[in-house]
C-alpha positions in Angstrom: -37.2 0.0 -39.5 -33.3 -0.3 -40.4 -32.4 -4.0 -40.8 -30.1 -5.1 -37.7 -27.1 -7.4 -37.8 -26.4 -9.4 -35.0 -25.9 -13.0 -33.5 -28.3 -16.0 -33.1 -26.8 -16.0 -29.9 -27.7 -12.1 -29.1 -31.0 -12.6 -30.6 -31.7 -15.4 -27.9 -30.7 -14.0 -25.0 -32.8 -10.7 -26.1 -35.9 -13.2 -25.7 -35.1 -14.2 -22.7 -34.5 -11.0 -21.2 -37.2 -8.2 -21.5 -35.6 -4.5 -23.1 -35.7 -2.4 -19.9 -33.0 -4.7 -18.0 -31.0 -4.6 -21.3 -29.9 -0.7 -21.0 -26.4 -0.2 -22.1 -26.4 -3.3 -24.0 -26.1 -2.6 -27.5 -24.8 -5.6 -30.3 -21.5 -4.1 -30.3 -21.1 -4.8 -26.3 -19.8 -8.6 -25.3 -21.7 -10.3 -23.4 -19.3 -12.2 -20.8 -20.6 -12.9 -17.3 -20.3 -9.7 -16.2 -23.2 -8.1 -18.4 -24.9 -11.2 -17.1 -24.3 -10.0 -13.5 -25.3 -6.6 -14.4 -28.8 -7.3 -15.7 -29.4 -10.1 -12.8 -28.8 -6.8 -10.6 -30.5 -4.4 -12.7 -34.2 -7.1 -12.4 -33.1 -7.1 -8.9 -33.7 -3.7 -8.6 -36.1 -2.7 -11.0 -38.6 -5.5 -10.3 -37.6 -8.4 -8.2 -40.7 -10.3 -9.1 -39.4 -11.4 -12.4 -36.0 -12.4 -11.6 -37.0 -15.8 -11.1 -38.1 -16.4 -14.7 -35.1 -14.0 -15.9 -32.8 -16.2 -14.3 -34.2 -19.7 -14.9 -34.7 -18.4 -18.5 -30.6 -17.7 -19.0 -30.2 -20.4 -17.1 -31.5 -22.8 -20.0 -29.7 -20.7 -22.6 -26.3 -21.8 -20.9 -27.3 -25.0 -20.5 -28.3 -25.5 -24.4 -25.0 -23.8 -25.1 -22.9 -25.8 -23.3 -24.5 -28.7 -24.8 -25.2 -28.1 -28.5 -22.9 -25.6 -29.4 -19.4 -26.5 -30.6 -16.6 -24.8 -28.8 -13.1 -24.9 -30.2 -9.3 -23.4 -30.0 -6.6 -24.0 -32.8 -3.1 -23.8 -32.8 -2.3 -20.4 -33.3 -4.1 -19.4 -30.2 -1.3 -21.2 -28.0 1.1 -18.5 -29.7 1.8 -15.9 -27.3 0.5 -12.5 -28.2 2.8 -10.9 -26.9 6.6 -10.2 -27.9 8.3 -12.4 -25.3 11.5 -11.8 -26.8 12.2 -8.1 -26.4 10.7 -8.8 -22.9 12.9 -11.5 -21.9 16.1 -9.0 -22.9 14.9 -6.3 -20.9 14.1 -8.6 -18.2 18.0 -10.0 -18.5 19.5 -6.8 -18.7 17.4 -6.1 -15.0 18.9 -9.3 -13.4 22.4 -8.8 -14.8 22.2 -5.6 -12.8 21.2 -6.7 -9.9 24.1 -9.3 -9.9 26.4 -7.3 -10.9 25.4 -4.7 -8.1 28.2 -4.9 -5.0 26.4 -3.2 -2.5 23.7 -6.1 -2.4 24.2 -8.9 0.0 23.3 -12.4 -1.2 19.5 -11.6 1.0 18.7 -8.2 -0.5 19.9 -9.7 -3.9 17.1 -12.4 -3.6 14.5 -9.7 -2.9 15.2 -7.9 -5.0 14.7 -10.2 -7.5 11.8 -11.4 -5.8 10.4 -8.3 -6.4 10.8 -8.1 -10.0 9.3 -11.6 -10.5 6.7 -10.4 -8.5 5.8 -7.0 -10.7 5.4 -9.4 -13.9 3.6 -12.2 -12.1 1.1 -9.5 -11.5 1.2 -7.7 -14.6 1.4 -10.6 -17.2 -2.4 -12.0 -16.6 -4.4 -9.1 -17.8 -1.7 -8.5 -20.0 -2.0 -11.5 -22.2 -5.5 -11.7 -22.1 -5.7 -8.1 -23.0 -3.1 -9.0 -25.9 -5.1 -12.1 -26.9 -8.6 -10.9 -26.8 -7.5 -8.3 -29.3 -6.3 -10.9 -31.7 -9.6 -12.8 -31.9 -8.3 -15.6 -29.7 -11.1 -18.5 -28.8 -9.0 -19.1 -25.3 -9.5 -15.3 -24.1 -13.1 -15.3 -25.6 -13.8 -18.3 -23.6 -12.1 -16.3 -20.3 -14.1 -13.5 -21.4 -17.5 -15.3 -21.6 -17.0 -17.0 -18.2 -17.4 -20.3 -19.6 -14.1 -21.8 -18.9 -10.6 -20.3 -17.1 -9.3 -17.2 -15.9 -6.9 -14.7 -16.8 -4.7 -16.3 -14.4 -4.7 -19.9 -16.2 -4.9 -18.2 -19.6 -1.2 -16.7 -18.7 0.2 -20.0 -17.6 -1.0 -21.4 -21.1 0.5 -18.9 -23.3 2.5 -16.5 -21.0 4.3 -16.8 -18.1 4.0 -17.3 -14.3 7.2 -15.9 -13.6 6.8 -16.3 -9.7 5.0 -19.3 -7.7 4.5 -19.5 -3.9 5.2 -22.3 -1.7 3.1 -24.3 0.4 3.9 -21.5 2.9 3.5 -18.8 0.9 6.8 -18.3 0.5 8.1 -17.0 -3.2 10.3 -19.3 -4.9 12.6 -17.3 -6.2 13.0 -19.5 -9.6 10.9 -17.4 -12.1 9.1 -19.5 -14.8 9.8 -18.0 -18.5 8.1 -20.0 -20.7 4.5 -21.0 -20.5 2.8 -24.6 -20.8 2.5 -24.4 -24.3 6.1 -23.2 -24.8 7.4 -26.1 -22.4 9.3 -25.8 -19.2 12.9 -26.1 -18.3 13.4 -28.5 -15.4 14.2 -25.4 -13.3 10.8 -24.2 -13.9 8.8 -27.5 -13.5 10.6 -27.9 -10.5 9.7 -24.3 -9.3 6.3 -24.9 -10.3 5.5 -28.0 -8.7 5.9 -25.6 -5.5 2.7 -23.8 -6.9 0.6 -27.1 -7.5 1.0 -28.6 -4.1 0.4 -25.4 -2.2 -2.9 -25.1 -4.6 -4.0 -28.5 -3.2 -2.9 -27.9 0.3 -5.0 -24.5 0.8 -7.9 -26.7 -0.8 -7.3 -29.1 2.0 -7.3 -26.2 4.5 -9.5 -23.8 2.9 -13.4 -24.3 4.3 -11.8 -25.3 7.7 -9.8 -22.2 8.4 -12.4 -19.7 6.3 -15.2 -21.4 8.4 -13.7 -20.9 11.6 -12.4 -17.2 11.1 -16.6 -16.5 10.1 -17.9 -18.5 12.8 -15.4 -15.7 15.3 -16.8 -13.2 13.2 -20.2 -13.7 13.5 -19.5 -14.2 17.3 -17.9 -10.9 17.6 -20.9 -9.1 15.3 -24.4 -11.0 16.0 -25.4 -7.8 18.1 -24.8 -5.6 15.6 -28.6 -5.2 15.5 -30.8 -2.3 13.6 -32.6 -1.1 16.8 -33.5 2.7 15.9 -34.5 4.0 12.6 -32.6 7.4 12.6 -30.3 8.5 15.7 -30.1 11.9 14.5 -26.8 12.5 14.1 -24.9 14.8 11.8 -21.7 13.1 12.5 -20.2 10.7 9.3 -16.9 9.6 7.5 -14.8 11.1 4.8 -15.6 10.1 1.5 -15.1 11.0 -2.2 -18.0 10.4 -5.5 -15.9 8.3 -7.5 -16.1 5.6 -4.3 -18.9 2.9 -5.5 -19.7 1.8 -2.4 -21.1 5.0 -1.3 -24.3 3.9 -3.6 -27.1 3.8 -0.9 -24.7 5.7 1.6 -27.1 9.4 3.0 -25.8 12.6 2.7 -24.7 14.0 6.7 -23.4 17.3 5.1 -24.9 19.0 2.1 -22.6 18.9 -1.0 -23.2 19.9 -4.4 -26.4 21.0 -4.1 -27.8 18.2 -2.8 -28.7 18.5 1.1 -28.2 16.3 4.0 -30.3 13.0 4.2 -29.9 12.8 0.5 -29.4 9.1 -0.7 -26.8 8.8 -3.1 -27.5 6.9 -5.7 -25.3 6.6 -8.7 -26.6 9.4 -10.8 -26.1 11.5 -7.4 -22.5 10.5 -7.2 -22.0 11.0 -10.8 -24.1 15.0 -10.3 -21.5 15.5 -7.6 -18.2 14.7 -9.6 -19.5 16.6 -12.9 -19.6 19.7 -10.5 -15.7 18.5 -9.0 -16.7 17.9 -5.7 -13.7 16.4 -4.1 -15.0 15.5 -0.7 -18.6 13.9 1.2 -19.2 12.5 4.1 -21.6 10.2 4.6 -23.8 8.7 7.2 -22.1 5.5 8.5 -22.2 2.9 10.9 -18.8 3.5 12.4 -20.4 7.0 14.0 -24.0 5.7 15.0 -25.2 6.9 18.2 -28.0 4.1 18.1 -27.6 2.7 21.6 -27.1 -0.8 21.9 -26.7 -1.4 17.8 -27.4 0.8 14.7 -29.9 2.7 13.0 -31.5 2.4 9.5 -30.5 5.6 8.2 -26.3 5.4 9.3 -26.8 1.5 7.6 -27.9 3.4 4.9 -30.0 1.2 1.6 -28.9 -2.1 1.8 -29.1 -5.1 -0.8 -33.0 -5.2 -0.7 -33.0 -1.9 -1.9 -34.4 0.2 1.2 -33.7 0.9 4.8 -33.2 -1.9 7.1 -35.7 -2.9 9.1 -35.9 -2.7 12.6 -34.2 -6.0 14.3 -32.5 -6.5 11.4 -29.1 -8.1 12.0 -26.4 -6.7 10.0 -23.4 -7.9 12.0 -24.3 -11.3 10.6 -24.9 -10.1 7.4 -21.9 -8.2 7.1 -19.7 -11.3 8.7 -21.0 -13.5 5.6 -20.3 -11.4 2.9 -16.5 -11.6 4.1 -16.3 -15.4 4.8 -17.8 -16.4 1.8 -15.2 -14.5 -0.7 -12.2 -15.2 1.3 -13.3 -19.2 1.0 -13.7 -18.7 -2.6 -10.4 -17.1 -2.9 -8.4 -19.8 -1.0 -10.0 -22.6 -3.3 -9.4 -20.8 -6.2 -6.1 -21.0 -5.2 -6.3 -24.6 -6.5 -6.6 -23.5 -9.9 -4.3 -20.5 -9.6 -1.1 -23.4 -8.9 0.0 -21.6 -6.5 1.2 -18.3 -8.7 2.4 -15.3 -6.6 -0.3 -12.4 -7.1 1.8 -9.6 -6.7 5.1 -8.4 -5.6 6.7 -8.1 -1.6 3.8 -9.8 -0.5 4.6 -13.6 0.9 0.8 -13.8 3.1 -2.3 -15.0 1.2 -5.2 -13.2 1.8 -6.8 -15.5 4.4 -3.7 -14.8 6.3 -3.7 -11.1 5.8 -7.6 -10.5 7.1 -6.6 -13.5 10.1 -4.0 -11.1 11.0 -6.2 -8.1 10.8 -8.3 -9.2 13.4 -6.8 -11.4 15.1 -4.4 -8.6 16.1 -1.3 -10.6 17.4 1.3 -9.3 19.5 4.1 -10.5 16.4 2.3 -8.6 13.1 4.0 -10.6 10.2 5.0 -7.8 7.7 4.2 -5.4 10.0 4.8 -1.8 9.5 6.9 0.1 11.9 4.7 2.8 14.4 5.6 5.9 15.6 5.0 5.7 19.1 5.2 9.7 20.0 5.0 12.7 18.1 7.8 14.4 16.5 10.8 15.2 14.7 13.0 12.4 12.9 16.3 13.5 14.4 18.3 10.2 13.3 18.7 7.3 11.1 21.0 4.7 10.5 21.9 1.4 9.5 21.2 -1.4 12.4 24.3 -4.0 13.1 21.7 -6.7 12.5 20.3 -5.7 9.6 17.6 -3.0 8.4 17.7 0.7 10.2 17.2 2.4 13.4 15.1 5.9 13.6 15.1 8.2 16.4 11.8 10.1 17.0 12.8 12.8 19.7 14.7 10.5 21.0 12.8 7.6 20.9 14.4 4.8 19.3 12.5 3.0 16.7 13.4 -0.4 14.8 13.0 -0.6 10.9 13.6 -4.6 9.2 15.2 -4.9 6.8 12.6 -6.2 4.8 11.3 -2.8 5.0 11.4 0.7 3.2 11.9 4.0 4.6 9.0 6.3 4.4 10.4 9.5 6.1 13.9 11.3 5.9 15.8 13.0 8.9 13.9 16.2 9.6 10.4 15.1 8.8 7.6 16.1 11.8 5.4 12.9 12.6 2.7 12.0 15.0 2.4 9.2 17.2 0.5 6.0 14.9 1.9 7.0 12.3 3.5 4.8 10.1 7.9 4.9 9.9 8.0 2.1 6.8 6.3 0.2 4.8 4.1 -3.0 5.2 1.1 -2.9 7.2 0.6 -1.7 10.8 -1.0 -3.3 13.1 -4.4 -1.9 13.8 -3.7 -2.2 17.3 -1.2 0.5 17.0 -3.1 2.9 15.1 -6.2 2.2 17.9 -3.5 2.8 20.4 -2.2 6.3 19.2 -4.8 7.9 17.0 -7.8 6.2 19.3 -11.0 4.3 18.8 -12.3 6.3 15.4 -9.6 7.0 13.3 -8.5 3.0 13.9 -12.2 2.0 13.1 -11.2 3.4 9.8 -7.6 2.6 9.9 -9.0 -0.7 9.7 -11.8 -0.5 7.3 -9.6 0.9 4.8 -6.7 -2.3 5.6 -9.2 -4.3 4.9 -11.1 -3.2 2.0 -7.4 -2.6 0.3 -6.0 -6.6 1.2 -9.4 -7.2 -0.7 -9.2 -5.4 -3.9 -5.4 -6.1 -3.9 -6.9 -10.0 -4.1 -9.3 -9.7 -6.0 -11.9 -10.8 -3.9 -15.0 -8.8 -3.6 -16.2 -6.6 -0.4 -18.5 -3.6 0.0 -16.8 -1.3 2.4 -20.2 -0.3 4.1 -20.4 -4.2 5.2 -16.6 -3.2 6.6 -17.9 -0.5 8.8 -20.5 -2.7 10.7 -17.7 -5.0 11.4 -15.3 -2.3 13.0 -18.0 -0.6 14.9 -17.8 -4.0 16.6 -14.2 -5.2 16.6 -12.8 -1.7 17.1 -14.7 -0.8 20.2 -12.7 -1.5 23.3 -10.7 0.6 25.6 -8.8 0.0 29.1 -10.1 1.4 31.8 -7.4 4.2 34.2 -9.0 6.1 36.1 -13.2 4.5 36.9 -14.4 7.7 38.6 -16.6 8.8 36.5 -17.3 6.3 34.6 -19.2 3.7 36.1 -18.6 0.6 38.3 -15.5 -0.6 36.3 -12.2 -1.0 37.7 -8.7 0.0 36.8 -7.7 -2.5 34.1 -11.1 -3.6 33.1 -11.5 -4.1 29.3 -14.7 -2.4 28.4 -17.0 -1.5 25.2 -16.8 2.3 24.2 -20.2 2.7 22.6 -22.0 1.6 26.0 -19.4 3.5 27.6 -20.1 7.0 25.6 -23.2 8.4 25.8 -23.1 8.7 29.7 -19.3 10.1 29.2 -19.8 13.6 31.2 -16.2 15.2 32.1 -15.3 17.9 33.9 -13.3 20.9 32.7 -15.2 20.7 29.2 -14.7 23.4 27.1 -16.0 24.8 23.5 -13.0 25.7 21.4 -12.2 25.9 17.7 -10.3 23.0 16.7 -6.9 25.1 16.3 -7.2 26.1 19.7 -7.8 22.7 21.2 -4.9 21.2 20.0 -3.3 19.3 22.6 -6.3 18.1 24.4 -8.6 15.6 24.3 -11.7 15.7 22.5 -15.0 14.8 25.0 -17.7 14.8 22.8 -17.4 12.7 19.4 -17.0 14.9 16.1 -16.8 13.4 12.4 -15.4 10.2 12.5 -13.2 11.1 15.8 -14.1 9.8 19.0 -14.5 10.5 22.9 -10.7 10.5 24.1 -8.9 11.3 21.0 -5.9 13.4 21.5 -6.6 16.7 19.3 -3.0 16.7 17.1 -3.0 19.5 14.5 -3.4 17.3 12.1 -6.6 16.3 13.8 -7.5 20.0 13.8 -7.1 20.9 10.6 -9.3 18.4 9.4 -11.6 19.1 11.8 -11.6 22.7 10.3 -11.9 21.5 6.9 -15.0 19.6 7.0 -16.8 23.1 9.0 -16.3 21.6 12.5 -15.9 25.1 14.0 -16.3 24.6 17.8 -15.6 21.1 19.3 -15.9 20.0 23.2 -12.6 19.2 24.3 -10.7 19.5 27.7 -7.1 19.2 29.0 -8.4 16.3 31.7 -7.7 12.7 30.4 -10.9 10.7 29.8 -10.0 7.9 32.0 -10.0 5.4 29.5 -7.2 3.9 26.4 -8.1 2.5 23.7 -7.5 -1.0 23.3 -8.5 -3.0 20.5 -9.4 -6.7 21.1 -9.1 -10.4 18.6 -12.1 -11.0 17.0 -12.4 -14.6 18.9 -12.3 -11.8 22.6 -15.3 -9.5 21.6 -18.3 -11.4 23.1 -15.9 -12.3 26.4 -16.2 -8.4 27.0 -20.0 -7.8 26.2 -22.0 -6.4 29.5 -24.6 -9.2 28.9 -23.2 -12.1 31.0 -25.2 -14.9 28.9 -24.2 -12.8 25.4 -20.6 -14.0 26.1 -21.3 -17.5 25.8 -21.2 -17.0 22.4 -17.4 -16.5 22.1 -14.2 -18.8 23.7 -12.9 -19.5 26.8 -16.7 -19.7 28.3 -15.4 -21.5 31.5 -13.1 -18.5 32.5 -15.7 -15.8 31.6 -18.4 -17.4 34.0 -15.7 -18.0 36.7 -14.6 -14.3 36.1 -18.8 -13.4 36.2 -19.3 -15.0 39.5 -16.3 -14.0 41.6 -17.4 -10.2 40.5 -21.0 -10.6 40.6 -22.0 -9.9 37.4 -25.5 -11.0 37.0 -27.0 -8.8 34.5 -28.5 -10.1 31.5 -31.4 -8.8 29.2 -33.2 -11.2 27.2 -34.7 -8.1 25.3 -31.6 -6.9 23.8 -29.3 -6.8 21.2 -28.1 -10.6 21.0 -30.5 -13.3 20.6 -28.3 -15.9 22.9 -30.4 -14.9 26.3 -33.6 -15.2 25.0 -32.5 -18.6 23.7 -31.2 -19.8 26.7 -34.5 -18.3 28.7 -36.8 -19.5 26.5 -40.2 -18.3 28.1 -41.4 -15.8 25.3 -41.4 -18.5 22.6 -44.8 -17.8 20.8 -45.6 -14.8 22.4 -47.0 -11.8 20.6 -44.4 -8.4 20.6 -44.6 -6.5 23.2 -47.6 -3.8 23.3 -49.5 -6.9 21.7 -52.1 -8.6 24.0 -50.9 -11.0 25.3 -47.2 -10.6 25.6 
């Protein structure tokens, strides 16, 4: 047997971890917190029985660590390891530019170099600790092993912060050269001392306003209940191999090979890139047909490693794993100072999901909509600042804290986005209807996320949109039960008894135009059929679609997160949102009086009561 060299260290964690959960984990491989993760995961998997012991086992490795071995830094590794010099001149040469520049007022001037702060406040971290892990230096190895400090506080040691925030979330635009070690000007301490007191303010703030925004959450998601193990539907979402998160995801169109109802597992995902599939879609809970909740198979394997069970409640689940990352993040602020993340952004992420689903009238940093389709026949500079754009006609406003993404002569469609920042997901729900803004929103999310560096599985995502993304407005009630104009109702109880007249089986290209009345991919009931819509209809094989020229008799209308239970059909449901009095009062004076104790959310058969004990039903007994 050839003689192996190694650590002490590597040798005792091999003891403490059997060889099948250390795949991949050879003595050249670092072991930092993440391979720690990775095996925790991998026992998890593989056989949960013995993650108990696994765990308690590394546990007391830590602990003797932390204890008995000596850990150390010297001077050298408060050097930078990078060459601040030649970046400080090119940095110079950047801001004598944009001073020199004429055709910048004293405001565009600032953002501008706002915005070049910003780009090395969000490059230097990883930089330095990239540079500094290469030169052997104890501070990055201790960032590395997860022991002590981040990349973030690594930088402020021995880089630069360049940009802080203030206690609003403001940038100072004041950028911080030198690092702690180097010493900072008063300028920068000043500038700085921004960055400490908005890190103690957001840990002031930071369990109250995460706790509320997951108690609205799971308000607006507690039905989201597992009540059918397949729906049999062949409808899903767009995806691509390379996403992670479609690990447990099913197959609703073969690809590759591999045929529909496959579970994709990471070997399937990496079978289907080797052969260069571009495109899958995949089962998902934003196009369940399970009434009243989901089904197992669009939930697809969750974190126990199979199907959920039947009255399983995802909606809860799905509402933690959101509230417990963006709490994390907004202490972790504390330790951050207060040092901007990235560039043109001035809203932390707590503020950025809020606005997400909260959905205010007055988006902060909202991008600009289309609000018809069209050509871009005009645009010019506004007297107060920023630009107009004329769609057909249609005048639309651009801030001036904004760029242009479109050019005189460019075709768009109504939701589409004129600028940059983020729409509003209202909008996109308004225009482009209840599907393509389920995902609309998915993908916001899961991007103000990453962006953050906070994690989130977008499957989790999806359960959430099904149930925030799922109102429309009611027109035209014949048809479509006893609603009324104006009502604010839920669109899945209010498809499957959707039955139209002047229905029609087209081809996509020919339906353009009209309104689809029967869902297809991720596309639902009411969505105007663009030919943009068509052609990806086409794409993905959807050769004949049910659509008609007769509007459905509903809008979309997307709803706040703390609103969602007031519009549930279950009158006791709602008493698990706000504004309780009003509901009831609203209740009464129409007569609602329906309520199922049997269904989806678990507030009625609280507040009945009178099956405590009981057996299920079918059981004698019940």
């Amino acid at each position: 047997m050839a003689a192996r060299t190694t650590t002490v260290g590597r040798l005792m964690f091999d003891q403490a971890v059997p060889q099948q959960f250390r795949e991949g984990l050879d003595d050249a491989t670092p072991l930092g917190s993440d391979q720690v993760k990775q095996v925790l995961q991998r026992v998890a998997e593989k056989d949960p029985t013995q993650y108990r012991d696994i765990s308690h086992r590394l546990l007391q490795l830590g602990a003797k660590a932390s204890t008995e071995v000596e850990a150390s830094f010297t001077m050298k590794d408060l050097e930078s390891p990078i060459d601040k010099v030649k970046m400080l001149e090119e940095v110079d040469r950047k801001e004598q530019a944009l001073h020199s520049d004429k055709n910048l007022n004293d405001a565009q001037r600032e953002r501008e170099l706002v915005k070049l702060y910003g780009n090395l406040s969000n490059e230097m971290p990883g930089k330095i600790y990239g540079a500094a892990h290469a030169l052997g230096s104890n501070l990055a190895k201790m960032v590395a092993s997860g022991a002590r400090g981040n990349k973030g506080q690594l930088n402020s040691n021995i880089g630069a912060d360049w940009l802080m925030l203030d206690p609003n979330d403001r940038p100072v635009p004041v950028p911080i050269k030198h690092s702690y070690a180097e010493g900072l000007d008063p300028a920068e301490y000043f500038a700085s001392s921004y960055g400490t007191r908005s890190g103690l303010i957001s840990t002031k703030f930071s369990t109250a306003d995460s706790g509320f925004l997951s108690k609205q959450l799971s308000a607006a998601t507690n039905d989201m209940v597992v009540t059918e193990k397949d729906c049999g539907t062949h409808r899903g979402i767009l995806s691509t191999p390379d996403d992670k998160d479609n690990i447990g995801a099913i197959l609703s169109k073969p690809a590759g090979g591999h045929p529909i109802g496959t579970i994709l597992h990471a070997r399937t995902l990496k079978d289907l890139e080797h052969k260069g599939i571009k495109d899958i879609t995949v089962r998902s809970p934003l196009t369940c047909t399970a009434r009243g909740g989901l089904c197992s198979t669009c939930a697809g394997i969750r974190e126990r490693g199979h199907l959920p069970p039947l009255m399983d409640n995802l909606g809860l689940a799905a509402s933690s794993s959101l509230a417990e990352p963006l709490s994390q993040g907004m202490l972790s602020k504390k330790h951050s100072g207060g040092v901007a993340s990235s560039s043109g952004k001035t809203q932390s992420a707590f503020q950025q999901i809020n606005n997400l689903v909260q959905v205010p009238e007055v988006f902060p940093e909202g991008a600009t909509v289309a609000r018809r389709d069209g050509k871009i026949t005009r645009i010019e500079k506004a007297p107060q600042g920023g630009h107009d754009i004329d769609v057909d006609g249609e005048r639309h406003y651009v801030g001036p804290d904004l760029e242009l993404h479109h050019k005189v002569g460019d075709q768009v469609e109504a939701g589409d986005t004129l600028s940059s920042g983020v729409p509003n997901p209202a909008d996109i729900v308004r225009h482009k209807g209840v599907g393509e803004g389920r995902l609309y929103f998915v993908n916001a999310m899961r991007k103000t996320f990453q962006e953050n560096g906070l994690p989130v599985n977008r499957r989790n995502l999806e359960v959430i949109a099904r149930s925030l993304v799922n109102h429309v407005r009611i027109t035209h009630p014949d048809g479509l039960g006893d609603h009324l104009p104006d009502d604010i109702v839920e669109y899945n109880g209010l498809e499957p008894g959707f039955k139209p007249e002047g229905t029609q089986k087209l081809h996509p290209n020919k339906a353009v135009g009209q309104y689809l009345h029967s869902p297809a991919l991720h596309y639902t009931v009411g969505t105007r059929i663009t030919s943009r819509v068509a052609k990806q209809l086409e794409q993905q094989g959807e050769t004949e679609i049910e659509a008609g020229t007769e509007h459905p008799g509903f809008e979309p209308d997307m709803q706040r997160v703390m609103d969602v239970p007031s519009f549930r059909p279950d009158w006791m449901s709602q008493f698990g949102g706000s504004y309780i009095k009003d509901r009831l009062l609203k209740n009464v004076h129409r007569g609602d009086s329906t309520s199922n104790i049997h269904g989806t959310s678990f507030l009625p058969g609280l507040a009945v009561g009178t099956e405590f004990g009981k057996p299920l039903p079918g059981v004698v007994g019940y």
